[in-house]
Structures are given as structure tokens and as C-alpha cells.
C-alpha positions as CSV (number, residue, x, y, z in Angstrom):
1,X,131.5,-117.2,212.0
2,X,134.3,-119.6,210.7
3,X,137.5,-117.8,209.2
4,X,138.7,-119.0,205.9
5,X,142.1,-119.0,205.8
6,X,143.9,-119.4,202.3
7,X,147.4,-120.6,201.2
8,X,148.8,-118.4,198.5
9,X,145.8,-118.8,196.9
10,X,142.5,-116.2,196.2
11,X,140.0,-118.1,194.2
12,X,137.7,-118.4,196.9
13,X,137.4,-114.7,197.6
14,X,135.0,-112.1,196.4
15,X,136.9,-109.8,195.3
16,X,139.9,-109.5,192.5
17,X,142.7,-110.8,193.9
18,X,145.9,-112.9,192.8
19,X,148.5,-114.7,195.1
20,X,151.9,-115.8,192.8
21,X,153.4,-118.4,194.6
22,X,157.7,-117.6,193.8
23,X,159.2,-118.3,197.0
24,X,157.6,-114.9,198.0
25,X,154.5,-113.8,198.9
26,X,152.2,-111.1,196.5
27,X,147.9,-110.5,196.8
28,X,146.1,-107.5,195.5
29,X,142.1,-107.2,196.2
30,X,139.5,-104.3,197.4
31,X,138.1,-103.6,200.2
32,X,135.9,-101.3,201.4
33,X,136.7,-97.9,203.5
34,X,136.5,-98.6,207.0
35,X,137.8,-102.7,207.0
36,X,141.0,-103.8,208.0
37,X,144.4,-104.5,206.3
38,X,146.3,-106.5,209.0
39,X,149.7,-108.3,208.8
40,X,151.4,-110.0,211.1
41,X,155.0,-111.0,211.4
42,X,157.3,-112.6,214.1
43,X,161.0,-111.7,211.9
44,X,161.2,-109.0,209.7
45,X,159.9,-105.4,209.1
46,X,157.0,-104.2,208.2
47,X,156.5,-100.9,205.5
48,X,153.0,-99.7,204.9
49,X,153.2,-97.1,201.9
50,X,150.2,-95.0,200.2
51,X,148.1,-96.7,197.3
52,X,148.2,-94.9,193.9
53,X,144.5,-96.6,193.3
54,X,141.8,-98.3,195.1
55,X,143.4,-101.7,195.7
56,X,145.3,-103.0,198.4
57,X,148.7,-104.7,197.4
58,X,150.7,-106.9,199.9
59,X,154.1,-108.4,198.9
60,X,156.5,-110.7,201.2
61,X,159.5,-111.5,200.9
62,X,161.3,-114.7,202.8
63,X,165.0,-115.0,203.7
64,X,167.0,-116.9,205.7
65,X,170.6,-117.9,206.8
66,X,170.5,-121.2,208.9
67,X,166.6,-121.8,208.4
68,X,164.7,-123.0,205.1
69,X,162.4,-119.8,204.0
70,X,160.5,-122.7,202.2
71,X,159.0,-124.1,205.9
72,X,157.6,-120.5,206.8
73,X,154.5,-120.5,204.8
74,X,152.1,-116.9,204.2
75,X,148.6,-117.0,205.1
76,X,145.5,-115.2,204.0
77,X,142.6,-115.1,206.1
78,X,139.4,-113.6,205.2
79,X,136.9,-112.2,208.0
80,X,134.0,-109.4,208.0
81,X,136.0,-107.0,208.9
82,X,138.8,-107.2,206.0
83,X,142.0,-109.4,205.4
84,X,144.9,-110.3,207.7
85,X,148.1,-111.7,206.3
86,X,150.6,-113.8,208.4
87,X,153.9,-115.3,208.0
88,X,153.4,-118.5,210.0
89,X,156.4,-120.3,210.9
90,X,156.5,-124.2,211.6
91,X,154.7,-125.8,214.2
92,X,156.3,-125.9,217.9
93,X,155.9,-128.8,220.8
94,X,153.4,-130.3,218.4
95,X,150.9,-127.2,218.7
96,X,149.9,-126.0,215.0
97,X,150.3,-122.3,214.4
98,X,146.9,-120.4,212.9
99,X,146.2,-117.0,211.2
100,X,143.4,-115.8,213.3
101,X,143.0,-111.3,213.0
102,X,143.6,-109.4,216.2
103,X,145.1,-111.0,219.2
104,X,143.6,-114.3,218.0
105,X,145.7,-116.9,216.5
106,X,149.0,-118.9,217.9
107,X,152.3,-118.7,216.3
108,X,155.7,-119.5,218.2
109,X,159.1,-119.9,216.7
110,X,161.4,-121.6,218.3
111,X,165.3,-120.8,216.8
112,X,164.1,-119.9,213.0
113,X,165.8,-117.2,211.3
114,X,163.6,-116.7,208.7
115,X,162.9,-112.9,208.1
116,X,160.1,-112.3,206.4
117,X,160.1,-108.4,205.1
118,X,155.9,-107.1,204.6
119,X,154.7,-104.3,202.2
120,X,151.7,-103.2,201.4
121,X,150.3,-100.2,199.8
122,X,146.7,-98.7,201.6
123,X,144.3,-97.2,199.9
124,X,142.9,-93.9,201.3
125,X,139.6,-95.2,204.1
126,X,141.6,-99.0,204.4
127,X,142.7,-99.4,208.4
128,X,146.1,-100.5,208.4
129,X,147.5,-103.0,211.4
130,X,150.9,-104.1,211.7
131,X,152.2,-106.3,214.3
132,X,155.7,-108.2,214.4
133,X,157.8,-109.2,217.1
134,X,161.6,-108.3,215.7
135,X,161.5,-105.8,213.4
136,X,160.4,-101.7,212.6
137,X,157.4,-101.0,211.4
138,X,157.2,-97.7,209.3
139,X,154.6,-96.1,207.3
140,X,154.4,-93.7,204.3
141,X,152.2,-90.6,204.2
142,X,148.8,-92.7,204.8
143,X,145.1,-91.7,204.6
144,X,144.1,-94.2,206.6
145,X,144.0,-94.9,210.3
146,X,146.6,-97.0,211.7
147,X,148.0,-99.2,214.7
148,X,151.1,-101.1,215.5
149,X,152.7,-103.4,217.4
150,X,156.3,-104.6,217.9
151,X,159.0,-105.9,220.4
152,X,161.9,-105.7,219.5
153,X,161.5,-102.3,216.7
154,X,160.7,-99.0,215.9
155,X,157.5,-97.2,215.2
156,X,156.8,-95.1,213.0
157,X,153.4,-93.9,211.6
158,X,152.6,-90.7,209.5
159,X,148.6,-90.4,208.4
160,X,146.3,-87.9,207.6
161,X,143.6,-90.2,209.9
162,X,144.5,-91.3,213.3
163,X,146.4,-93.7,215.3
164,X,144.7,-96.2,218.2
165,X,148.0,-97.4,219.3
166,X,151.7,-97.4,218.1
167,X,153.6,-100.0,220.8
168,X,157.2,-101.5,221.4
169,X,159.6,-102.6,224.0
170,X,162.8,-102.3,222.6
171,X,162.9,-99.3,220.3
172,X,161.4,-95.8,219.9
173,X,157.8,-94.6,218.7
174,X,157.8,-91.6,216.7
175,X,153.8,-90.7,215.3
176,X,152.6,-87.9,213.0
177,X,148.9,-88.0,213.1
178,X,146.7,-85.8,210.7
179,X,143.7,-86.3,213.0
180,X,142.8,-87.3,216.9
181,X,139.2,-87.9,216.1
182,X,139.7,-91.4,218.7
183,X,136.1,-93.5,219.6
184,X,138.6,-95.5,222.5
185,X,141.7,-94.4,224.2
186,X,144.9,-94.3,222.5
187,X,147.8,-95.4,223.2
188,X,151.6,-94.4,222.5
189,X,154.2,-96.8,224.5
190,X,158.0,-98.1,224.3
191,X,160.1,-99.4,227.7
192,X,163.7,-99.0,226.2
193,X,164.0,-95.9,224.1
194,X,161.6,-92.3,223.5
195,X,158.2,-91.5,222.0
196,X,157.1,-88.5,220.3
197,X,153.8,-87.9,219.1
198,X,152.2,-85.0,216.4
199,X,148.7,-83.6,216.6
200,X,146.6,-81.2,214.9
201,X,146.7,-77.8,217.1
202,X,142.6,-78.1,217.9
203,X,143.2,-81.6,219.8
204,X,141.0,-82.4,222.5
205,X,141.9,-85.5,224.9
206,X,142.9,-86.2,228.3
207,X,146.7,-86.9,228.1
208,X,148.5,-89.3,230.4
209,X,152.1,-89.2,230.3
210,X,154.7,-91.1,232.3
211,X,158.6,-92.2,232.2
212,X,160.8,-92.7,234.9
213,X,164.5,-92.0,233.0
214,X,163.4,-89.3,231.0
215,X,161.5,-86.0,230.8
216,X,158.4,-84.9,229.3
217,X,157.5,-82.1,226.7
218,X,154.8,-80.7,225.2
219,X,154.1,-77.7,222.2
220,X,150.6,-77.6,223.9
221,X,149.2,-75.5,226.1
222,X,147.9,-78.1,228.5
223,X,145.6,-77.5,231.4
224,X,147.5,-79.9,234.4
225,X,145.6,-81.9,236.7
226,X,147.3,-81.9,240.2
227,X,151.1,-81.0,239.9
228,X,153.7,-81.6,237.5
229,X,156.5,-83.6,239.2
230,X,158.3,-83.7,235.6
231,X,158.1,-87.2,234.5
232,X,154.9,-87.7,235.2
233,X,151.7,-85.8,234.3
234,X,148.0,-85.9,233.9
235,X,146.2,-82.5,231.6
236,X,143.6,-81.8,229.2
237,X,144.1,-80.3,225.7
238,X,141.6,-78.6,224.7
239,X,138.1,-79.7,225.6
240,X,139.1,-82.8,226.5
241,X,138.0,-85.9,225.4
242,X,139.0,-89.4,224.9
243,X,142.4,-90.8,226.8
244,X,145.3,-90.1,225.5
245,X,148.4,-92.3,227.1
246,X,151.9,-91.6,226.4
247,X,154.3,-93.7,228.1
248,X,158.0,-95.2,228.5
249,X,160.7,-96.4,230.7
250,X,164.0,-95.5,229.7
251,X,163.4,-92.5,227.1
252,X,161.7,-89.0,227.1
253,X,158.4,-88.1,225.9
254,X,157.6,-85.4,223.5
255,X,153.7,-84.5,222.8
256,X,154.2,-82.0,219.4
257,X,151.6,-79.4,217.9
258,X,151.8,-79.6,214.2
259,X,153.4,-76.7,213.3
260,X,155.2,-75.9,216.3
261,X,158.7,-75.5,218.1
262,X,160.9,-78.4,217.2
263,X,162.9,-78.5,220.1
């Protein structure tokens, strides 16, 4: 099915919607519980913050120092599954940059330093996805589920629904999730700095946890697979269940019982 993106501009979609074209970037629209609210950055944060109502609101706003905010554009595409938003920065080596949801898409940037700073406001049911390459991605008290993806960053998620993946290199991962209901593994990784992740006390998955300057901890009582050499481990909580990997380089890990020992 062909996407179709659109240029600060919503006429063409189904919904209510309204892109302002100020420099800046704003859209409002519905969509129904279960489809996805994605943006994607390559500069700049991303802040995902509870909707009051029904409606999905995304804002941008460009800046630059030695690069002209007016050459990175904003994107909407519109696809079955919801809307992704990208900040798409110009062309490089003669290779155009797309909007394309998921890991589909191209967009390089070669020396621009144009940050451009996401927020957008979920309603309760609406997945949220944020990806960016420098820059933290944070998130409000959420009812929704959730993933994220950054380089160069820190993660940090709190929802009432669950969490597929919360990822970065340079930075730390800290997650507060109000369910572990997961249909796929999940996820919870940095190299350079520590992760901590919160679940409901009646969680049942087959943890995975690994660093290699660091040490692990965990509220849970967990059943251990084969022996506990301290920075790695391999358990069940609970019944078990779906895969639950918690990982890092240079940091410690720290899996937390809502409710529990803060330590």
C-alpha cells in the first residue's frame, strides 16, 4: 500500500487535523486505540506527555546555530496503522531523505545543527514511538504503550500500559511500567551508562540480564536458571512468560517491584 506523506499540510486526511506552517511544526487529529503515534528525530529531544482529550497533538520546534532551520522540513505520513512524524533534514550525496514508519525510511545529516525539539500529547489506547539519534526522550504519566529509541540520550518512560523496548548507547534507561502484559520480547538496553526497570509485583517473564562493568539487582524474588555469577543472569518471575532482556555495558542494572525497596 503506497504511504502518503504530507508537508505541513492535513487536507488529505480523514480525520480533523490542522498543520500551521510558522517556522515550527503543530498537527492535531484522532486515532483510534491501538494505532501508532511515531516521531522520529535525528537532533533534538523528544517529550511525550498525557492528553487531556481524545486527540493527538504534535508540536516541533526548529533551531539552529550555524544551519538554516528553514532547510529541515517536518513530514507527516499517514499509514494503516496511524501517523509518524519526521524531521527530515536535507538531502546527502544526492540520495533524498523519506518519512517511511518503523525502520523504513532514509534520513542522514551530514554536519547540520538543526535541533528539532518533539511534543506530543497521547491519548489514553494511542501507542507512542519515539526514535532520535541525539537527544533524551522522556515521557509523562502515559496510558498508552510505548517504545523508544535513541543514541546519543536518555530514556525515560512512565505508563500505566507497557513498554516493547526503551534503547540507547550513550545514556541511561530508566522505565516505570504499569503493566508487562508483552505479545514479543522486550527489551531494555544502553552501552555507556545504567538501566532500571519497574514492574507490577504479579510479573511473569523470563528475565535476561547482563553487563560487564556493573552489578545487577532485583526487588523480585526470582527463580535463577544455572548460577548467578553477578553480572550476568538468566530467572523467571513468576510463571514466566514472554522474554524479558535487560542489558548494558558500562552501568548496573536494577529490575524494581513497584512498591518495593528503593535501594
Amino acid at each position: 500500500m503506497r504511504l502518503l506523506p504530507v508537508l505541513l499540510c492535513a487536507a488529505a486526511l480523514p480525520w480533523t487535523a490542522q498543520a500551521v506552517d510558522t517556522g515550527d511544526f503543530r498537527w492535531h487529529g484522532k486515532l483510534k486505540a491501538g494505532d501508532v503515534i511515531e516521531l522520529k528525530g535525528i537532533n533534538g529531544a523528544i517529550l511525550a506527555q498525557p492528553a487531556a482529550g481524545n486527540e493527538v497533538e504534535v508540536s516541533a520546534r526548529k533551531s539552529g546555530r550555524r544551519s538554516d532551520p528553514e532547510k529541515v522540513r517536518v513530514e507527516m505520513v499517514q499509514h494503516p496503522g496511524g501517523v509518524t512524524i519526521c524531521a527530515i533534514y536535507p538531502d546527502v550525496d544526492g540520495r533524498k531523505n523519506v518519512c517511511e514508519p518503523g525502520n523504513g525510511g532514509h534520513n542522514r545529516n551530514r554536519d547540520n545543527d538543526v535541533q528539532v525539539e518533539f511534543t506530543v500529547r497521547v491519548p489514553a489506547g494511542v501507542r507512542f514511538v519515539g526514535r532520535t539519534v541525539n537527544g533524551n526522550i522522556e515521557t509523562g504519566s502515559l496510558k498508552s504503550d510505548v517504545e523508544a529509541y535513541t543514541v546519543n540520550g536518555n530514556v525515560k518512560l512512565n505508563t500505566a500500559g507497557t513498554a516493547t523496548a526503551a534503547k540507547t548507547v550513550n545514556g541511561f534507561v530508566e522505565a516505570s511500567l504499569g503493566s508487562a502484559n508483552w505479545t514479543r520480547p522486550a527489551e531494555f538496553s544502553s552501552v555507556n551508562g545504567g538501566v532500571s526497570v519497574e514492574l507490577p509485583s504479579k510479573t511473569s517473564a523470563e528475565v535476561h540480564a547482563s553487563t560487564v562493568n556493573g552489578s545487577i539487582q532485583t526487588d523480585f524474588p526470582l527463580a535463577v536458571e544455572g548460577k548467578f555469577v553477578g553480572r550476568r543472569i538468566n530467572g523467571r518471575l513468576g510463571n514466566g512468560g514472554p522474554e524479558l532482556k535487560i542489558s548494558t555495558v558500562n552501568g548496573s542494572i536494577h529490575l524494581r517491584q513497584q512498591g518495593g525497596p528503593v535501594i
